[in-house]
C-alpha positions, 0 to 999 in steps of 0.5 A, spaced: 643 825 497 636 826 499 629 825 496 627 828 489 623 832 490 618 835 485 622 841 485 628 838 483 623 835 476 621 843 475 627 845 475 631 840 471 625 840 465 625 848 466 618 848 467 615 851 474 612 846 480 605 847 478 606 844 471 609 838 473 603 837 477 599 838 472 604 833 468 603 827 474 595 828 475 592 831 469 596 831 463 591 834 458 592 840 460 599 840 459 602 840 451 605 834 449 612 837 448 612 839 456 609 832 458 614 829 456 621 833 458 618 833 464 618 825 465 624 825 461 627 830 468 623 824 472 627 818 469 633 822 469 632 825 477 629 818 479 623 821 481 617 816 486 611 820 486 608 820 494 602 818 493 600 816 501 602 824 502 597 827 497 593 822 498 593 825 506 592 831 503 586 830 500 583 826 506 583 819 504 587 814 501 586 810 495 587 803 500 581 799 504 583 795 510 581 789 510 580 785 518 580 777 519 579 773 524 584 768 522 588 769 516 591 762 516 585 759 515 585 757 507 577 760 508 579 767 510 585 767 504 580 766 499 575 772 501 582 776 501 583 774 494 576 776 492 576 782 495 583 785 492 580 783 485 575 787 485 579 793 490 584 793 484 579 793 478 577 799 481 584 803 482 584 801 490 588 796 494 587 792 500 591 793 506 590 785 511 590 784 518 589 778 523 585 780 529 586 772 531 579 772 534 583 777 540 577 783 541 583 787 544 587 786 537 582 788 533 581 793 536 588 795 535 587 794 528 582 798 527 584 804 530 591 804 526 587 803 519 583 809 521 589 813 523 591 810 516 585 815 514 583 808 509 578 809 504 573 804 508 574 798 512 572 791 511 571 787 517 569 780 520 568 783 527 569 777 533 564 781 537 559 786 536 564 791 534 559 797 534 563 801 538 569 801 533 564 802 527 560 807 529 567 812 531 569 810 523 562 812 520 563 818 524 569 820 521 567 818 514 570 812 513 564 806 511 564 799 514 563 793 511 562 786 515 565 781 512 563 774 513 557 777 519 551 781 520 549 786 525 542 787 527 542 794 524 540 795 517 544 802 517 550 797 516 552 794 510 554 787 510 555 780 507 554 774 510 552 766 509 547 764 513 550 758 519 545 757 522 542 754 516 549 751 515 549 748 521 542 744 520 544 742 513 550 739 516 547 735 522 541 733 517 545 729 513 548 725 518 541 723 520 539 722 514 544 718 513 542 713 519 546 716 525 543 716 532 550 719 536 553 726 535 558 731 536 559 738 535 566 740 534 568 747 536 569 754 539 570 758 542 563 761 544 564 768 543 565 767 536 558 768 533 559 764 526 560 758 531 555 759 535 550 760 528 553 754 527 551 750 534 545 752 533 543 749 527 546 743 528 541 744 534 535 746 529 536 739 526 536 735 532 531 738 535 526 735 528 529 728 530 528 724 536 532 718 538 538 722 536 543 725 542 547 731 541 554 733 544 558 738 545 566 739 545 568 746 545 575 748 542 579 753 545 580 755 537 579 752 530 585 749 528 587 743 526 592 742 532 584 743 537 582 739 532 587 733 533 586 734 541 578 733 539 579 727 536 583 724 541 578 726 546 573 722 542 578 716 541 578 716 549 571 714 550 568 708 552 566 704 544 559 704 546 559 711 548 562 715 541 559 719 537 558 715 530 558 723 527 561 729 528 559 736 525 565 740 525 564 748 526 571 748 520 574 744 515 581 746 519 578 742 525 576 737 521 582 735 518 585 735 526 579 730 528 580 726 521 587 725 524 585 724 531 581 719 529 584 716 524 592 715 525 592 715 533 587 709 534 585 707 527 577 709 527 575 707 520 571 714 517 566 714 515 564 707 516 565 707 524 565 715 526 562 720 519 565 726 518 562 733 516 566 740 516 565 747 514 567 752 509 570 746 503 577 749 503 580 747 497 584 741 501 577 739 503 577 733 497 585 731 498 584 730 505 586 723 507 579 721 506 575 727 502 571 732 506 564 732 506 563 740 508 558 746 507 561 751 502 560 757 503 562 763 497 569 766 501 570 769 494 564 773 492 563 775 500 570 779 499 567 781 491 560 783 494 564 787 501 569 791 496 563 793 491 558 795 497 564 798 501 565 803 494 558 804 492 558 808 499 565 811 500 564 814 492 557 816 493 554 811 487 547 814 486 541 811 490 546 808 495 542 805 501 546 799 506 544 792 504 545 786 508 546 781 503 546 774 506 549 767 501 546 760 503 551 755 503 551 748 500 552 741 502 558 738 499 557 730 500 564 726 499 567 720 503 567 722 510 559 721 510 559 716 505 558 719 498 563 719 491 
């Protein structure tokens, strides 16, 4: 047997096809009796509306995409989470993808949710992706940054400003009394690394006596983390950074084990530590995580309500770049509670 259609319904309910349309999508219009012999005939027929179709039809969807540059991290999970409560208060939901920092899949996603015809795209792009945002725009399809800001203010984005992120960071450890330190990241052409890197610059550019180091991952997951850790552990004594700036928690959490189970340094007492985002895991690391903690669930509320203010002409729009400012958790890695 194929697929009910509309047809089947009308002809069951013995009703004409344009009044089971008017039953589906406006009921107001239609005396209550028919109303509901006409959903009597869809129970009975097991009727599913498709919504995509007439959706397609009408030129867009009631779906956003969503893009992230690695949804196994715990931060992007939380800015997910934000973004479909607020998607779904509003009647929308959230399609996710994972360009796992790769420009060529990014690209590739974007391209499949603009044939998708979504209603707008939130997106935490690798590079400047103004190429794939101006051919959206184009089509009438808004874009948000998400997690990243563009120079161009007729772009709406939310971001959180790393580089102060960075300097906070690095400040602590120096006000905490370290002479040596290490930044833990990569790769380069991630603009939220770099932000960070250059904070951490910032702050030890205000200090002298205090040395700076830099050790570029291939990624920042716990295993580059790990390998990190070890590399520090291989140095002379004497020569071993007695703090690390992390440019992630998940890098974080590989060094803590780097440091901690493979050569026994004891942290914070020879070796400090300072992460980024203050993931939920952060305060049960095996020694608890000092990190700057940036609001990963109001990025994905914010990027959802600015991406519908544009897509359904909310009255007196105009882009807006909005940028939160992270704070410093202080926790055993460095010495506090």
């Amino acid at each position: 047997m194929g697929a009910v259609s509309v047809k089947d319904v009308a002809a069951l309910a013995g009703v004409s096809i344009g009044t089971v349309s008017n039953v589906l999508n406006r009921p107001e219009r239609v005396a209550a009796a028919t109303v509901a012999r006409v959903h009597d005939a869809i129970d009975k027929l097991g009727y599913v509306r498709n919504d995509a179709a007439r959706q397609l039809r009408a030129g867009h969807s009631r779906s956003i995409g969503l893009v992230v540059l690695d949804v196994g991290n715990p931060f992007f999970g939380e800015l997910v989470r934000g973004a479909e409560d607020a998607a779904v208060a509003s009647g929308f939901t959230v399609l996710v993808t994972d360009s796992r920092d790769d420009p060529t899949r990014e690209a590739t996603q974007v391209e499949l949710f603009e044939e998708q015809r979504v209603r707008g795209l939130l997106l935490s792009p690798i590079a400047e992706a103004w190429s794939s945002v101006e051919r959206l725009r184009a089509r009438g399809i808004p874009v948000v940054l998400v997690d990243r800001a563009l120079a161009d203010a007729s772009i709406s984005s939310v971001s959180v400003d790393d580089v102060y992120g960075g300097e906070l960071a690095v400040g602590h450890l120096i006000e905490r009394g370290r002479e040596r330190i290490a930044f833990v990241g990569g790769p380069m052409t991630t603009r939220q690394v770099t932000d960070r890197l250059e904070g951490a610059r910032k702050a030890i550019s205000q200090h002298r006596g205090v040395s700076f180091d830099v050790i570029e991952t291939s990624d920042q997951s716990v295993l580059a983390g790990r390998h990190a850790g070890e590399r520090i552990v291989a140095m002379d004594p004497a020569d071993r950074p007695d703090a690390v700036f992390a440019a992630n928690d998940l890098l974080a959490f590989g060094i803590l084990q780097g440091l901690i189970l493979s050569a026994g340094v004891r942290v914070p007492d020879e070796i400090m530590l300072v992460g980024y985002d203050d993931i939920d895991f952060a305060q049960a690391a095996i020694v608890p995580l000092s990190s700057v903690r940036q609001p990963a669930r109001l990025i994905g509320e914010t990027g959802i309500q600015l991406l519908l203010a544009e897509a359904e002409g909310a009255p007196g729009f105009a882009p807006k770049q909005v940028v939160y400012q992270p704070t410093l958790i202080e926790r055993a890695s460095t010495g506090g509670p």
